[in-house]
LUMKE-934269 format. One line per 2 residues: number of its first residue (from 1); their letters; for each residue y, z, x of N, C-alpha, C. Coordinates in steps of 0.02 Angstrom, whole numbers. Example, Ala and Ser with C-alpha at 12.3 -4.5 7.8 and 13.67 -1.06 7.14 Angstrom:
2
1 = as = -284:390:660:-225:390:615:-165:390:660; -112:354:642:-53:357:684:2:394:645
//
This chain:
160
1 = xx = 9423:7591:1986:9448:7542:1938:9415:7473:1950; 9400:7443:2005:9373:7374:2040:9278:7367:1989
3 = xx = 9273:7450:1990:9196:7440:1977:9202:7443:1890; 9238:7465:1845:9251:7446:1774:9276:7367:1776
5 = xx = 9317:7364:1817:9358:7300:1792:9264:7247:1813; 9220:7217:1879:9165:7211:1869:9110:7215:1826
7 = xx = 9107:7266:1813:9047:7286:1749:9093:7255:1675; 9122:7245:1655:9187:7204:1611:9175:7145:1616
9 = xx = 9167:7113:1679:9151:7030:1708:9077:7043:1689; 9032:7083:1708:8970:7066:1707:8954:7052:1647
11 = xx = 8977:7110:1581:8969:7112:1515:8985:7027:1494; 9037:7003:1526:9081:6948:1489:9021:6905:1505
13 = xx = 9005:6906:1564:8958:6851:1586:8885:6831:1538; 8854:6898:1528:8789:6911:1488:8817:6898:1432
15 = xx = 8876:6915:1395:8884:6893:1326:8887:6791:1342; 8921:6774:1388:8935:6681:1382:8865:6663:1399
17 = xx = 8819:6712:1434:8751:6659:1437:8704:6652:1344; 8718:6716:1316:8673:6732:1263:8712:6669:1224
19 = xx = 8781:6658:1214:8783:6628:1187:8781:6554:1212; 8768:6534:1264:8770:6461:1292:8668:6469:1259
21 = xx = 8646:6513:1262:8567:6499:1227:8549:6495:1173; 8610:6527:1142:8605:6473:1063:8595:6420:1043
23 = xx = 8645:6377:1074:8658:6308:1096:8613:6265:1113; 8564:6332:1160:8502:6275:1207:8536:6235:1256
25 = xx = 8605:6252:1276:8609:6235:1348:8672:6271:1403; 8628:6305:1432:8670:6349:1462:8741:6320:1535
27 = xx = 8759:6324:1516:8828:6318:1556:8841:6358:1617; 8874:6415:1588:8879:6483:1637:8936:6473:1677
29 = xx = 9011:6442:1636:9041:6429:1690:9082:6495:1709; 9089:6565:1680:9112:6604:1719:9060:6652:1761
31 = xx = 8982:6654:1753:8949:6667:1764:8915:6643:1842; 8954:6586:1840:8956:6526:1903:8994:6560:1972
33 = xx = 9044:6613:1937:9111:6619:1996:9091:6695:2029; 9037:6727:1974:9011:6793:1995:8984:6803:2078
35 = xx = 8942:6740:2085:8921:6766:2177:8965:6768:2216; 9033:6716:2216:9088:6728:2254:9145:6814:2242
37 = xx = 9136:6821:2180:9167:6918:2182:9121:6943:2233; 9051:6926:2214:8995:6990:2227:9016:6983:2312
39 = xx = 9023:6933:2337:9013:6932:2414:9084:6972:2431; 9164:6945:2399:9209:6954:2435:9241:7041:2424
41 = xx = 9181:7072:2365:9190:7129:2357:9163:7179:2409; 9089:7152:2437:9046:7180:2481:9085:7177:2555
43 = xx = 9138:7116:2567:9148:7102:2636:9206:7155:2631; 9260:7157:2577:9291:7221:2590:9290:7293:2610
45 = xx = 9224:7311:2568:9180:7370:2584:9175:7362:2660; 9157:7325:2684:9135:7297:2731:9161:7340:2806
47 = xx = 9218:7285:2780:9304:7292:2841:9318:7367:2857; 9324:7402:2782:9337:7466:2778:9285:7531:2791
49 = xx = 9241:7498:2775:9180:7561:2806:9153:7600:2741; 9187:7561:2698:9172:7607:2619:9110:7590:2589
51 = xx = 9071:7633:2615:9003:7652:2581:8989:7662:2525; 9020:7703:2495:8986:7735:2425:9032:7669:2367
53 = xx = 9091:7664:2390:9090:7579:2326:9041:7518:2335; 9012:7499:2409:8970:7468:2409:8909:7473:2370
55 = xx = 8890:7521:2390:8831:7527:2366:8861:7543:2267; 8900:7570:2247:8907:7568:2193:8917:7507:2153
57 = xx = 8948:7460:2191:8939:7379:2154:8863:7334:2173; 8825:7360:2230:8756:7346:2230:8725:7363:2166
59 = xx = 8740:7430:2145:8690:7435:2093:8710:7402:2028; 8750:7409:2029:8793:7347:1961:8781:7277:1994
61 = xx = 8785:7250:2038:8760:7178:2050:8683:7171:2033; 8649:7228:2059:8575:7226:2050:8524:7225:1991
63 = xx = 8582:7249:1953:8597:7277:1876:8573:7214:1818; 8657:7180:1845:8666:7120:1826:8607:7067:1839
65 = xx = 8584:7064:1873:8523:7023:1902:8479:7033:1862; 8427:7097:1864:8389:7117:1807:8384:7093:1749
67 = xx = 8447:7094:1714:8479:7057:1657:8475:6995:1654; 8502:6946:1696:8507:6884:1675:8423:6864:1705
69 = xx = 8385:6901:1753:8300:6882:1769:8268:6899:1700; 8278:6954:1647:8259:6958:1584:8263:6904:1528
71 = xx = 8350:6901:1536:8379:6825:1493:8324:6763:1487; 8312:6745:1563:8300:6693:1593:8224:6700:1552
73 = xx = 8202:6742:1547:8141:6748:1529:8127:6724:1459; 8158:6782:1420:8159:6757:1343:8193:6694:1327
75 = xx = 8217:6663:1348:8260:6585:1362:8219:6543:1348; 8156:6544:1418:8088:6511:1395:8038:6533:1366
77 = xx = 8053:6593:1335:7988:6612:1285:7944:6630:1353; 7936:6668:1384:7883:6706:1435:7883:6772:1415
79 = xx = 7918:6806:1374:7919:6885:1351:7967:6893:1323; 7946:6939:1260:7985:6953:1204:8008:7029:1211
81 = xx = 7971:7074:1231:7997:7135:1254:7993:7172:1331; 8028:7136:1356:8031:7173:1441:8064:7209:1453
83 = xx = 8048:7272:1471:8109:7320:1494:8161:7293:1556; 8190:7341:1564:8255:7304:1625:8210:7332:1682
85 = xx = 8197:7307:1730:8175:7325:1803:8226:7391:1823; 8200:7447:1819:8237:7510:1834:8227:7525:1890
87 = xx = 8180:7505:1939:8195:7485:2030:8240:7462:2035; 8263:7417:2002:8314:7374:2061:8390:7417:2015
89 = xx = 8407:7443:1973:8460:7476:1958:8489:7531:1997; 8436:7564:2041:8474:7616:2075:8451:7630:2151
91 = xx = 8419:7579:2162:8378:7554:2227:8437:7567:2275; 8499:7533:2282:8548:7547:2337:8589:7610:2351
93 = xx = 8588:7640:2281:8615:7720:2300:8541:7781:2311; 8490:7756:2312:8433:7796:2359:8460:7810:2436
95 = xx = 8494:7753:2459:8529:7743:2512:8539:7803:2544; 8599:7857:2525:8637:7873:2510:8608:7953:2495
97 = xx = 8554:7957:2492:8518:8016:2481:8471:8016:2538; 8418:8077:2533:8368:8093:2583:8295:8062:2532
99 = xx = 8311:8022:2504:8241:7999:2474:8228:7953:2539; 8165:7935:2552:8141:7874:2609:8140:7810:2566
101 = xx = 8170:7761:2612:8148:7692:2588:8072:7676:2579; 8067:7655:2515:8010:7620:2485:7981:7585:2543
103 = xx = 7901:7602:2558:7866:7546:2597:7866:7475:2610; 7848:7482:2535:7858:7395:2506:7920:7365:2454
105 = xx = 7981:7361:2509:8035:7376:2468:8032:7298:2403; 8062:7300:2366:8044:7225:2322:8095:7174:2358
107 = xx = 8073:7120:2368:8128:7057:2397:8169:7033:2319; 8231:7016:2355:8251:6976:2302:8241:6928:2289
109 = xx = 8190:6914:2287:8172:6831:2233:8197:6811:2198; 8239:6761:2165:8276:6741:2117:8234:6671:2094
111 = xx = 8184:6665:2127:8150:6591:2088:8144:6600:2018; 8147:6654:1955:8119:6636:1920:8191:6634:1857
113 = xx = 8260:6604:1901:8299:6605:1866:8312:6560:1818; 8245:6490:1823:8224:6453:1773:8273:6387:1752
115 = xx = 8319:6396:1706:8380:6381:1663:8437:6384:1705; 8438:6449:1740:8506:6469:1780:8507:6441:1857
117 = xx = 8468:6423:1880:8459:6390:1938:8492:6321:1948; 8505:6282:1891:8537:6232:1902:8606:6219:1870
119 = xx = 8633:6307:1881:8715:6309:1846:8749:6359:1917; 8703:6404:1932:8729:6433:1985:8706:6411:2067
121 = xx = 8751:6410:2103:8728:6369:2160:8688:6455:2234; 8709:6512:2196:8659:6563:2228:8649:6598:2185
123 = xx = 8591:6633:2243:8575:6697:2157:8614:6734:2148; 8603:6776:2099:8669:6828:2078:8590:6887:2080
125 = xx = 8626:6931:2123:8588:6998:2165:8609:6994:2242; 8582:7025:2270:8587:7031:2330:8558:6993:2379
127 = xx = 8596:6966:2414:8570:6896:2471:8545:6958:2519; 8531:6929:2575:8540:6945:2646:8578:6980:2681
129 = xx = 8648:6916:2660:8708:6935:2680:8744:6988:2661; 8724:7007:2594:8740:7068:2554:8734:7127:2582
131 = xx = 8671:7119:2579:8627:7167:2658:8660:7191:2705; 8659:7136:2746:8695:7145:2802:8767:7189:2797
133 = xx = 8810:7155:2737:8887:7194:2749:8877:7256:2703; 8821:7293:2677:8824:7338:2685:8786:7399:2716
135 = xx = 8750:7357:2780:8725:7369:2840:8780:7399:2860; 8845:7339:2892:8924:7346:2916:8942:7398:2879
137 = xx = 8935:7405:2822:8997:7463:2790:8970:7520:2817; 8910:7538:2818:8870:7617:2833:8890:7609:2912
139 = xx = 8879:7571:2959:8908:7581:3014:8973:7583:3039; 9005:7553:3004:9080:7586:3007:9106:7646:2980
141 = xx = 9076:7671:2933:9078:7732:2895:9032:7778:2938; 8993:7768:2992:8966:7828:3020:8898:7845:2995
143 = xx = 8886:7808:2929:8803:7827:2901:8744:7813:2895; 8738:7847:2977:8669:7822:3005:8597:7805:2952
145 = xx = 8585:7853:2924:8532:7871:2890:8524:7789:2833; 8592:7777:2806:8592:7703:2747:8599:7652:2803
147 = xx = 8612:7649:2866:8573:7585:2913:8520:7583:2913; 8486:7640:2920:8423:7644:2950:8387:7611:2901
149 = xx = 8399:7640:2813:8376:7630:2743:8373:7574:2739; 8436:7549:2748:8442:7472:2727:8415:7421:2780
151 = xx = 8372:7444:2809:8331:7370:2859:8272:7339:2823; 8229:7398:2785:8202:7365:2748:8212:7289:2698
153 = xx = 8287:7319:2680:8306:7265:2621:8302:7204:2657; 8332:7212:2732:8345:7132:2756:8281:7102:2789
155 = xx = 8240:7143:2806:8175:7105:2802:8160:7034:2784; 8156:7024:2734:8139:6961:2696:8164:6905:2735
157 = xx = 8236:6911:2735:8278:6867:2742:8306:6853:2807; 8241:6901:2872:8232:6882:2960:8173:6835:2964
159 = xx = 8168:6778:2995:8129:6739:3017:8097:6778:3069; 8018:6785:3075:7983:6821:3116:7961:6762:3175
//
Protein backbone atom coordinates (compact mmCIF):
# COMPACT_ATOMS: atom_id res chain seq x y z
CA UNK A 1 0.00 0.00 0.00
CA UNK A 2 3.10 2.64 1.03
CA UNK A 3 4.35 1.97 -2.69
CA UNK A 4 0.71 3.04 -4.49
CA UNK A 5 0.07 5.59 -1.98
CA UNK A 6 4.11 7.03 -3.38
CA UNK A 7 3.74 6.47 -7.01
CA UNK A 8 0.18 8.72 -6.30
CA UNK A 9 2.70 11.47 -4.73
CA UNK A 10 5.02 11.00 -7.57
CA UNK A 11 2.13 11.30 -10.25
CA UNK A 12 0.86 14.46 -8.13
CA UNK A 13 4.28 15.82 -8.22
CA UNK A 14 4.97 15.49 -12.23
CA UNK A 15 1.43 16.72 -12.82
CA UNK A 16 2.35 20.35 -10.30
CA UNK A 17 5.70 20.62 -12.19
CA UNK A 18 4.02 20.40 -15.90
CA UNK A 19 1.84 22.72 -14.75
CA UNK A 20 4.14 25.25 -12.77
CA UNK A 21 5.82 25.16 -16.75
CA UNK A 22 3.09 26.62 -18.15
CA UNK A 23 3.47 29.50 -16.13
CA UNK A 24 7.28 29.60 -16.84
CA UNK A 25 7.97 29.38 -13.29
CA UNK A 26 8.34 26.46 -11.52
CA UNK A 27 7.63 26.30 -7.87
CA UNK A 28 7.46 22.60 -6.90
CA UNK A 29 6.23 23.12 -3.60
CA UNK A 30 5.01 19.53 -3.06
CA UNK A 31 7.62 18.25 -5.18
CA UNK A 32 10.04 20.07 -2.61
CA UNK A 33 8.90 17.56 0.38
CA UNK A 34 9.57 14.36 -1.96
CA UNK A 35 13.49 13.86 -0.84
CA UNK A 36 12.45 13.92 2.78
CA UNK A 37 9.63 10.68 2.08
CA UNK A 38 12.34 9.22 -0.23
CA UNK A 39 14.96 9.15 2.69
CA UNK A 40 12.52 8.38 5.73
CA UNK A 41 11.00 5.55 3.59
CA UNK A 42 14.52 3.98 2.80
CA UNK A 43 15.63 4.40 6.66
CA UNK A 44 12.60 2.27 7.58
CA UNK A 45 13.45 -0.40 5.13
CA UNK A 46 16.42 0.12 6.70
CA UNK A 47 15.71 -0.64 10.60
CA UNK A 48 13.71 -3.60 9.42
CA UNK A 49 15.88 -5.40 6.99
CA UNK A 50 13.17 -5.11 4.28
CA UNK A 51 14.74 -5.53 1.10
CA UNK A 52 12.45 -6.15 -1.54
CA UNK A 53 10.22 -2.70 -0.49
CA UNK A 54 13.45 -0.97 -0.65
CA UNK A 55 14.50 -1.65 -3.53
CA UNK A 56 10.85 -1.46 -4.81
CA UNK A 57 10.58 2.33 -3.90
CA UNK A 58 14.27 2.70 -5.45
CA UNK A 59 12.89 1.93 -8.60
CA UNK A 60 9.96 4.28 -8.32
CA UNK A 61 12.30 7.00 -6.84
CA UNK A 62 14.64 6.29 -9.80
CA UNK A 63 11.69 6.37 -11.93
CA UNK A 64 10.64 9.57 -10.78
CA UNK A 65 14.02 11.10 -11.42
CA UNK A 66 14.13 10.05 -15.07
CA UNK A 67 11.01 12.01 -15.35
CA UNK A 68 11.55 15.17 -13.85
CA UNK A 69 15.70 14.85 -15.68
CA UNK A 70 13.33 14.59 -19.01
CA UNK A 71 10.92 17.53 -17.75
CA UNK A 72 13.91 19.52 -16.97
CA UNK A 73 14.95 19.04 -20.39
CA UNK A 74 12.04 20.01 -22.52
CA UNK A 75 11.59 23.04 -19.96
CA UNK A 76 14.68 24.43 -21.69
CA UNK A 77 14.09 23.29 -25.05
CA UNK A 78 17.28 20.72 -25.15
CA UNK A 79 14.92 17.78 -26.57
CA UNK A 80 11.69 17.31 -27.81
CA UNK A 81 11.56 13.55 -27.91
CA UNK A 82 13.59 11.63 -25.23
CA UNK A 83 12.73 8.44 -24.14
CA UNK A 84 12.67 7.76 -20.26
CA UNK A 85 16.19 6.36 -19.27
CA UNK A 86 15.09 2.58 -18.90
CA UNK A 87 18.53 1.90 -16.90
CA UNK A 88 17.77 3.68 -14.20
CA UNK A 89 13.95 2.23 -13.89
CA UNK A 90 14.89 -1.18 -12.89
CA UNK A 91 18.58 -0.81 -12.05
CA UNK A 92 17.86 -1.54 -8.14
CA UNK A 93 15.76 -4.67 -8.48
CA UNK A 94 18.79 -6.29 -10.77
CA UNK A 95 19.86 -6.33 -7.16
CA UNK A 96 17.88 -8.90 -6.26
CA UNK A 97 18.53 -11.31 -9.07
CA UNK A 98 21.72 -13.24 -10.35
CA UNK A 99 22.26 -10.65 -13.13
CA UNK A 100 26.00 -8.98 -12.27
CA UNK A 101 26.30 -5.41 -11.52
CA UNK A 102 26.99 -3.25 -14.49
CA UNK A 103 30.82 -2.37 -14.81
CA UNK A 104 30.21 1.07 -15.33
CA UNK A 105 27.33 1.47 -13.15
CA UNK A 106 25.71 5.21 -14.11
CA UNK A 107 26.28 7.86 -11.09
CA UNK A 108 23.56 9.84 -10.10
CA UNK A 109 24.20 13.11 -11.42
CA UNK A 110 21.49 15.42 -10.91
CA UNK A 111 23.36 18.59 -12.38
CA UNK A 112 21.23 18.80 -15.19
CA UNK A 113 18.13 19.51 -13.09
CA UNK A 114 18.40 23.07 -14.62
CA UNK A 115 15.00 24.93 -13.36
CA UNK A 116 14.61 22.41 -10.48
CA UNK A 117 17.80 22.97 -8.77
CA UNK A 118 16.82 26.12 -7.30
CA UNK A 119 13.31 24.81 -5.79
CA UNK A 120 14.63 21.57 -4.44
CA UNK A 121 17.37 21.73 -1.92
CA UNK A 122 18.54 17.70 -3.01
CA UNK A 123 18.17 15.69 -5.81
CA UNK A 124 15.26 13.58 -6.09
CA UNK A 125 16.96 9.90 -7.01
CA UNK A 126 19.19 8.25 -5.10
CA UNK A 127 21.92 9.97 -2.89
CA UNK A 128 24.63 8.01 -1.35
CA UNK A 129 22.87 7.80 1.60
CA UNK A 130 20.15 6.00 -0.19
CA UNK A 131 22.78 3.61 -1.01
CA UNK A 132 23.98 3.08 1.91
CA UNK A 133 20.43 2.25 3.82
CA UNK A 134 19.84 -0.01 1.35
CA UNK A 135 23.26 -1.46 1.73
CA UNK A 136 21.73 -1.69 5.73
CA UNK A 137 18.50 -3.23 4.60
CA UNK A 138 20.26 -6.28 2.53
CA UNK A 139 22.44 -6.76 5.57
CA UNK A 140 19.99 -6.98 7.96
CA UNK A 141 17.88 -9.08 5.78
CA UNK A 142 20.81 -11.54 5.26
CA UNK A 143 21.33 -10.62 1.37
CA UNK A 144 24.64 -11.00 0.74
CA UNK A 145 24.69 -11.08 -2.96
CA UNK A 146 22.48 -7.07 -3.06
CA UNK A 147 25.54 -5.84 -0.65
CA UNK A 148 27.88 -7.02 -2.66
CA UNK A 149 25.65 -5.42 -5.90
CA UNK A 150 25.11 -2.40 -4.36
CA UNK A 151 28.88 -1.15 -3.80
CA UNK A 152 29.08 -0.24 -7.07
CA UNK A 153 26.24 2.33 -6.68
CA UNK A 154 28.13 4.00 -3.72
CA UNK A 155 31.19 4.40 -5.49
CA UNK A 156 30.72 7.84 -6.65
CA UNK A 157 29.86 9.18 -3.58
CA UNK A 158 33.51 7.60 -1.56
CA UNK A 159 36.26 10.09 -1.63
CA UNK A 160 39.33 8.10 -2.91
Amino acid sequence: EARSILRRMHRAAIRELRQDSTTGMIQGKFLSELPRLHRSLMKFCAKGGNITPALNFADDIQFLASRIRQHAKLFRGLSKNEELESGWITLSSRLLMDTPTPENAPETDFSDGGALSTVIDRPIGLTGQDWKLILIAASRGGHWKVCVGTLPFIRPYVKE
